[in-house]
C-alpha positions in Angstrom: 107.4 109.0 95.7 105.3 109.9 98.8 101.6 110.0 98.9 100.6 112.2 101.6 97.4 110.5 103.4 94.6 112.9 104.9 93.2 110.1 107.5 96.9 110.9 109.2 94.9 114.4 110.0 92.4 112.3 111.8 95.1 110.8 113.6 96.3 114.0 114.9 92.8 115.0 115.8 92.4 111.7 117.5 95.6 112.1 119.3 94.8 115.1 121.4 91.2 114.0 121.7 90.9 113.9 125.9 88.0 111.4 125.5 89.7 109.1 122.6 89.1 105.6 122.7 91.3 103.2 121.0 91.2 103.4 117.2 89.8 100.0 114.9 90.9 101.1 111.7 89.1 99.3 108.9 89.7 99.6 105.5 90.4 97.0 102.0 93.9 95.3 101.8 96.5 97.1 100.2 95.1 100.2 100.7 98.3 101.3 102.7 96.6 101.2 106.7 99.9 100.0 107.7 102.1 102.8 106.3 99.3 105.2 107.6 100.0 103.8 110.8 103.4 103.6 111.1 104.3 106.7 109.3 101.7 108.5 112.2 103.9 106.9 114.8 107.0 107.8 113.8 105.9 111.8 113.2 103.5 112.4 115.8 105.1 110.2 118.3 108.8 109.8 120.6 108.3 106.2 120.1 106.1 104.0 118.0 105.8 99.9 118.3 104.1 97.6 116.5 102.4 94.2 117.2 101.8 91.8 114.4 99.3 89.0 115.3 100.0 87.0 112.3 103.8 87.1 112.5 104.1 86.8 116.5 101.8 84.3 116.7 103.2 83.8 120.5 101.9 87.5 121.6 98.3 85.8 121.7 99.4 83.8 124.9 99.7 87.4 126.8 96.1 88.5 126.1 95.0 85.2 126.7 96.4 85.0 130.4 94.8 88.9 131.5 92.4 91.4 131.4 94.9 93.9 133.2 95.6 96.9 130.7 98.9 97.2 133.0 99.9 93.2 133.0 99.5 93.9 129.4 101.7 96.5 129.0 104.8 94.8 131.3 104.0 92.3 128.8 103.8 93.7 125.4 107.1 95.7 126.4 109.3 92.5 126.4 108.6 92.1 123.1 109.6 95.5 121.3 112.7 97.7 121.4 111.5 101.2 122.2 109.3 102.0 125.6 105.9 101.9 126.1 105.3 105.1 127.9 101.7 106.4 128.2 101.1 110.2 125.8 104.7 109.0 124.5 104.3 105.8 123.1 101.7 104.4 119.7 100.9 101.2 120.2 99.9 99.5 116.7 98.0 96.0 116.8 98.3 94.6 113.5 96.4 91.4 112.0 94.1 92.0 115.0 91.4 89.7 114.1 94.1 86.7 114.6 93.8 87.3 117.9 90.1 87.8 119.4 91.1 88.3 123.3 93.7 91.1 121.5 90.2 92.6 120.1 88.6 92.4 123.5 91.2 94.4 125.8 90.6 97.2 123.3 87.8 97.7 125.8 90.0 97.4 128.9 92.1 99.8 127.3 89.4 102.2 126.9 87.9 102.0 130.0 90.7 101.3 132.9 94.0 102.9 130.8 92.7 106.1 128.3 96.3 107.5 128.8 97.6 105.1 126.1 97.5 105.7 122.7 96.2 102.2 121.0 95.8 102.1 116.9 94.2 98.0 115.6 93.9 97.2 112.1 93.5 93.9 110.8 93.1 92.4 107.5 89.5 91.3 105.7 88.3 92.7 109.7 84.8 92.4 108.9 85.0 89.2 107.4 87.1 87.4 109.9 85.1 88.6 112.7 81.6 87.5 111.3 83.5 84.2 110.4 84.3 83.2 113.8 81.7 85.5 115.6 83.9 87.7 117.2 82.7 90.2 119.6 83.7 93.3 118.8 83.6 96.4 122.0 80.8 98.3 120.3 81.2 101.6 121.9 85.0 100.9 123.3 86.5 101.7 119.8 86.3 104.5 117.4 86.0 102.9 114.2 87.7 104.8 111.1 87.0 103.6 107.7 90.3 103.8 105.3 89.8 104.1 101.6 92.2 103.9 98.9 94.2 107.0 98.0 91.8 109.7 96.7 92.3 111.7 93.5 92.7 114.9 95.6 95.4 112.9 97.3 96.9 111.6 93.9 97.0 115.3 92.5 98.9 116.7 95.4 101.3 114.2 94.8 101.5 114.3 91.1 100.5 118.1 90.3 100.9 120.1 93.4 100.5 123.5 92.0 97.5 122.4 90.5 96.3 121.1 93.8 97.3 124.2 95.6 95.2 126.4 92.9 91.9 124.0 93.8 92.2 124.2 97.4 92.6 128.1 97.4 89.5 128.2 95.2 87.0 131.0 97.0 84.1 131.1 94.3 82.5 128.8 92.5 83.2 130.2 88.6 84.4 128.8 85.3 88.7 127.3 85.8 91.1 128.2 84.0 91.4 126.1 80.7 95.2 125.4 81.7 93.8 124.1 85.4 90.6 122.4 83.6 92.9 120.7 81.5 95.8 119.7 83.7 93.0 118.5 85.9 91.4 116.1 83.3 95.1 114.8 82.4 96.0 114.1 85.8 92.0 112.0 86.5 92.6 110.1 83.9 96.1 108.6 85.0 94.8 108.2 88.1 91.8 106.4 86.2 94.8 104.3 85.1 96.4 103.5 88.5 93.2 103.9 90.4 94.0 104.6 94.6 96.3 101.8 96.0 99.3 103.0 96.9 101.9 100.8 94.9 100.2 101.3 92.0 100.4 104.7 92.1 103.8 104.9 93.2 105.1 102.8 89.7 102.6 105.3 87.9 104.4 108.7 89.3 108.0 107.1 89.1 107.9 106.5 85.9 108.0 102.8 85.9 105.9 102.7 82.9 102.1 101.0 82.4 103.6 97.4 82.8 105.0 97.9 86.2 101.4 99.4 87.3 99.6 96.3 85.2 101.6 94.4 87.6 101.1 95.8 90.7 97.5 95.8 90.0 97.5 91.8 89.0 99.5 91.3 92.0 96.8 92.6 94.2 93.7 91.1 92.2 95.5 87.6 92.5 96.2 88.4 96.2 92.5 88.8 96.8 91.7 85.5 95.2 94.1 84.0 97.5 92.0 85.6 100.2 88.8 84.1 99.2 90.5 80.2 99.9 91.6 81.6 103.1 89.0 83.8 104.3 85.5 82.3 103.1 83.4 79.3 103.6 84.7 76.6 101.5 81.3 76.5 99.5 80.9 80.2 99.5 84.1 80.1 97.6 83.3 79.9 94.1 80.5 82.5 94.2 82.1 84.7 95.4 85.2 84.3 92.5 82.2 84.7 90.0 80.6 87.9 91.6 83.4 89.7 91.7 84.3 89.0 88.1 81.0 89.4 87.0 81.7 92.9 87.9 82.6 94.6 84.6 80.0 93.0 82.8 77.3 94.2 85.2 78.7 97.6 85.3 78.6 97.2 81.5 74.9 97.0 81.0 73.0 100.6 80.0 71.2 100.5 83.2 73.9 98.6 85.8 71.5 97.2 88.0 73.0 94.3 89.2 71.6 91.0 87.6 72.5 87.6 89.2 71.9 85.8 85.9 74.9 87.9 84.7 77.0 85.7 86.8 75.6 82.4 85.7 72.2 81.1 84.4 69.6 80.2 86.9 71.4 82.0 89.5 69.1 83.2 92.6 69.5 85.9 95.2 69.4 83.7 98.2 72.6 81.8 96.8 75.0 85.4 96.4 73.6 87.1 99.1 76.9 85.6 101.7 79.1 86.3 98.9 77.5 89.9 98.6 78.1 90.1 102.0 81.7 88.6 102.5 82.9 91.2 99.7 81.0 94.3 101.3 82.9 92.7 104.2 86.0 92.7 102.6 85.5 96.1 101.8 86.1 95.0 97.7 82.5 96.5 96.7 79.6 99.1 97.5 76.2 98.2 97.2 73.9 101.0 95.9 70.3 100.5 96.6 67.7 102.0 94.7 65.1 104.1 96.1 61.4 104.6 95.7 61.7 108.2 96.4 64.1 110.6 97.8 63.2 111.1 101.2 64.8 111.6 104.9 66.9 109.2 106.0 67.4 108.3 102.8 68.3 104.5 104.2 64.3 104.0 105.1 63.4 104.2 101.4 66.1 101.8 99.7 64.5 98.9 97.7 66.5 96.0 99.1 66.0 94.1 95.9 67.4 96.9 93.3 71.0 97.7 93.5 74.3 98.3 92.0 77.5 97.4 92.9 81.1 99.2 92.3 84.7 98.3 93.1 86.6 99.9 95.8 88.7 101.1 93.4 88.8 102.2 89.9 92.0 101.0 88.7 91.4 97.5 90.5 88.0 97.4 88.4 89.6 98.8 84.8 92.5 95.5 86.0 89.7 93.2 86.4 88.1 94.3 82.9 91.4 93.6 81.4 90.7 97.4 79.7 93.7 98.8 78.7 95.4 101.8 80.1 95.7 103.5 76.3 91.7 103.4 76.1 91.9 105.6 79.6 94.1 108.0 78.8 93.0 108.8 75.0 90.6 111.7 75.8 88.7 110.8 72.3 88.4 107.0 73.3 85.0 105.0 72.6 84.3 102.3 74.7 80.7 102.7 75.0 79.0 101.8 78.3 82.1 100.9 80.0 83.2 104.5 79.8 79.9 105.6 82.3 80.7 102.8 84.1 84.3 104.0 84.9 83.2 107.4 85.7 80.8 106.7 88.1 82.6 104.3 89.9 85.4 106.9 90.4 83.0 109.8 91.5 81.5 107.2 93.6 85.0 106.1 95.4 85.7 110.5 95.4 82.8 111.2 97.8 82.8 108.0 99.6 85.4 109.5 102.3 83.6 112.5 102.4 79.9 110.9 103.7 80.6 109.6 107.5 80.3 105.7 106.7 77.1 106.4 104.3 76.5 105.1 100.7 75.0 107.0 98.7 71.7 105.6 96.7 70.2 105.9 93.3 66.8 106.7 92.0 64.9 105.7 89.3 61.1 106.4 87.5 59.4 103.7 85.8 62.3 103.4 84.0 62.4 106.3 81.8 64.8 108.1 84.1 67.9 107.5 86.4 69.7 109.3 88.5 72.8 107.5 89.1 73.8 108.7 92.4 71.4 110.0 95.4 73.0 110.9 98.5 72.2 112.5 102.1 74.0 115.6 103.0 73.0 116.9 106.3 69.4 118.1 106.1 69.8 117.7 102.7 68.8 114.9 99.9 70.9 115.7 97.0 70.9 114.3 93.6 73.7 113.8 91.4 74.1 112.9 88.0 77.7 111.9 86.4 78.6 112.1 82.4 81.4 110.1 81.4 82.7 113.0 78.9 81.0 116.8 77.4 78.0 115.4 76.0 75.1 116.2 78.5 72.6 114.7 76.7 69.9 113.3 79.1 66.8 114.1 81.0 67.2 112.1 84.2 68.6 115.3 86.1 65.7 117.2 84.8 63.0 114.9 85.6 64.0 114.3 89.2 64.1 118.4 89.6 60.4 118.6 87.7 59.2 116.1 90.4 61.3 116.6 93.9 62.7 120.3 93.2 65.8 119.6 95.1 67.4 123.0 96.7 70.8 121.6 95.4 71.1 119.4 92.1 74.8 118.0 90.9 76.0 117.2 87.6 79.7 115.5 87.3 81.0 115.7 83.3 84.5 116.6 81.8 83.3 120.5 81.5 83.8 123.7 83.3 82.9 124.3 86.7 79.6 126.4 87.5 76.9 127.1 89.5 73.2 128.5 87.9 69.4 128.0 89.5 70.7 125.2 91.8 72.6 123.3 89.9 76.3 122.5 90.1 78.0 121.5 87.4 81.3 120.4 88.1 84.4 118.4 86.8 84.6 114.6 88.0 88.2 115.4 88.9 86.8 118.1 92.0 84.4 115.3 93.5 86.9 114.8 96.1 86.4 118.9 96.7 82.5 118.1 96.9 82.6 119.5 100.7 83.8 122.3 99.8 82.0 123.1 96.5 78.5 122.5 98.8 79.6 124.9 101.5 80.4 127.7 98.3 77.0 126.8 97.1 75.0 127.2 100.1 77.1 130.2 101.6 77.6 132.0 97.9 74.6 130.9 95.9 75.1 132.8 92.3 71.9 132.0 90.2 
């Protein structure tokens, strides 16, 4: 089974960009940036080669001996089979960050030699570079941010006419109740699987739950292997109990994140690094609470309130040892955990849709909440997500009464429509939340 990626359409745009820098592609591990790559290369491409900085440990001697973008390239070409020719020729750096002078002549690249096309990725980046203080080319490199796969890219995999109905959708009116309910099907086996690509791929073959139970573990335990390699040898063990404090801090009514959750006595100043090293890592988000919604929504986060969500869903239901029976029973009780799940998967939905922003939350003396807040042009635009039918709530309602948002959202497991500013829309179309805006805005119907 293929999963079709859309950040290989940012490739292409990249591609025939006339001012492109070299690309730093960041993103979680196992989130398939390597595929992406490669799979770029090969299609868009006469000849594609790759550099691995962790297997060919002797490539670092060539950027260690030059600057020279051409030197490099005589170089480099010794070690790969196909050509390096400039507009002909991807050149992939892999494992980057085992090599800082590889890092460096990204710059070089960008400024003496344009003509080539260069792609880096490396492993835990973000943590590896603030571990040994790399210097990144700020301004050299175009960063892109790689998520896991996206339910929009799960259904057009697993449901294409289904996807092909939502992205011909013109108006914003009630679905079908065959597309409504393929739709809620298809969200919760990818609830099951969550995004990363081997997981999904033993889900849509048919390998049955236990393969994807072990694809899953597989990854969990490689992150834990990561941590011993990866992090400060007495950051170590907080930062193994943050991340599996996770379900239980997502499982409290409110979900503000509580440091005695993840041991007695425990203080901010001792799980801020590991905070950090798994923001880093690209394994959580961190959603700050704001005093009020205002513009840029960044200038009003209270740094001491937050939540904090997986990367992925099926990673966090793994890591909460939940079942994937509970998931898929559409009648299933399993109380807070249930909201929890939903709104980490609308959250990881939008998150490739918001240009390297995280969206915030708001709440009012604690009588209301408003679980996601997030900054859409010149817009500030709340957004409230139900786990299931039920509505119940006034959180939504006492945010309108006091800001009167132009746009309001509400994410549940009903119909889609649009009525006096608010949308109210399946979880499974966050991923279409672009689009659903621009239908709003361009074809209001109140």
């Amino acid at each position: 089974m293929r999963i079709e990626r859309d950040i290989i359409k940012s490739f292409k745009q990249w591609k025939d960009d006339p001012d492109r820098k070299p690309i730093l592609l960041k993103g979680a591990r196992q989130i398939g940036k390597t595929w992406a790559m490669e799979t770029f290369g090969k299609e868009c491409f006469d000849y594609c080669v790759k550099f691995d900085f962790d297997r060919q440990a002797e490539l670092k001697s060539v950027f260690e001996t030059t600057k020279s973008p051409d030197r490099l390239v005589k170089e480099l070409a010794l070690y790969c089979e196909q050509p390096i020719v400039a507009g002909k020729t991807l050149m992939i750096f892999d494992e980057i960050q085992e090599c800082e002078a590889a890092l460096n002549s990204l710059k070089y690249f960008c400024e003496d030699a344009p003509q080539y096309h260069i792609i880096a990725a490396g492993s835990l980046l973000g943590v590896a570079v603030r571990r040994h203080r790399m210097t990144v080319p700020v301004g050299k490199v175009k960063v892109i941010k790689m998520f896991p796969v996206t339910f929009k890219e799960f259904l057009r995999a697993s449901d294409p006419s289904t996807y092909g109905w939502i992205e011909n959708l013109e108006d914003i009116c009630h679905l079908p109740t065959i597309i409504l309910n393929k739709l809620n099907s298809e969200y919760r086996r990818y609830q099951v699987s969550g995004g990363m690509p081997d997981a999904i791929v033993a889900l849509l073959d048919n390998k049955g739950v236990g393969a994807v139970e072990s694809v899953l573990q597989d990854i969990l335990d490689l992150y834990e292997l990561d941590f011993a390699k990866y992090a400060n040898p007495l950051e170590i063990p907080r930062i193994h109990a943050l991340w599996h404090s996770l379900p239980a801090q997502l499982s409290k009514e409110n979900r503000k994140f509580v440091y005695k959750v993840i041991k007695s006595g425990a203080r901010s100043k001792d799980y801020e690094d590991a905070l950090m090293w798994l923001e880093e890592a690209g394994m959580i988000y961190r959603v700050y609470d704001i005093s009020k919604p205002g513009m840029p929504l960044s200038a009003y986060q209270e740094t001491d309130a937050f939540k904090v969500y997986a990367c992925d869903c099926g990673l966090l239901r793994r890591l909460a040892h939940l079942p994937a029976s509970v998931v898929t029973d559409p009648i299933a009780n399993y109380s807070e955990f249930k909201g929890a799940m939903a709104e980490n998967a609308v959250l990881q939905s939008i998150m490739p849709l918001l240009d390297g922003m995280i969206p915030c939350y708001w709440t009012s003396d604690r009588k209301a909440e408003v679980e996601l807040v997030i900054q859409w042009d010149d817009k500030i635009i709340p957004i409230e997500v139900k786990a299931a039918h039920s509505i119940n709530g006034n959180s939504l309602a006492e945010y309108n009464k006091k800001y009167a948002p132009s746009i309001r959202i509400r994410f549940s497991m009903l119909n889609l429509q649009y009525n006096g500013g608010l949308l109210s829309c399946p979880s499974p179309l966050a991923g279409w939340l672009d689009k659903l805006l621009e239908l709003c805005i361009t074809h209001p119907i109140t």
